[in-house]
N, C-alpha and C positions, 0 to 999 in steps of 0.2 A: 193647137199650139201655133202662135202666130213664124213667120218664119223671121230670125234677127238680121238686121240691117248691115251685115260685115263688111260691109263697102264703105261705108261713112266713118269707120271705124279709125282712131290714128294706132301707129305702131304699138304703142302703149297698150292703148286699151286692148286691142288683139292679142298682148302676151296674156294681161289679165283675166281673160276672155279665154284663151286657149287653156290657161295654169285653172283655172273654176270648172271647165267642161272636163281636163283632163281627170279632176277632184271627183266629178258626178260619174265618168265611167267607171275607173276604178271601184266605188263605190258601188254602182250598180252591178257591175261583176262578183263582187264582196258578197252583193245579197242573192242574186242569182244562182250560185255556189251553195247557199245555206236556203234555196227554197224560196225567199222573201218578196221576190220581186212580182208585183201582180199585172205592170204594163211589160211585157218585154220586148214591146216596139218599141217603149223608150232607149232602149241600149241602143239599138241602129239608128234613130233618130241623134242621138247624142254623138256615137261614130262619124255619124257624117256631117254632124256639122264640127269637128274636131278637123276633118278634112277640108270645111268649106274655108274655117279659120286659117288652119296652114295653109292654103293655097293664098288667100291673101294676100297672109304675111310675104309670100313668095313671090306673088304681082308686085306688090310695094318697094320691095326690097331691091325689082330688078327696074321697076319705074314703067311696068307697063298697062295699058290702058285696057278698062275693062269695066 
């Protein structure tokens, strides 16, 4: 999995972006729970780029450079 570009990203697209990965955690927790899930490196992968998102949004917000 390539890794996504969250730097180039505007405010915007980083809620929508955060609100879709927040959708696939949950999800994957959902299946994990009931046995389902057959990658479960994808939940950490997904975790941390739920953090790479909010962190971002957090640079952006405070206007600093990175």
């Amino acid at each position: 999995m390539a890794k996504p570009k969250f730097k180039e990203l505007t405010a915007d697209q980083l809620d929508d972006e955060l609100l879709k990965l927040k959708k696939e955690q949950f999800n994957l927790r959902f299946r994990k729970a009931t046995n389902q899930v057959e990658n479960t490196a994808q939940i950490r992968q997904v975790r941390r780029d739920v953090a790479r998102v909010m962190t971002m949004q957090k640079q952006k917000a405070t206007g600093a450079k990175s």
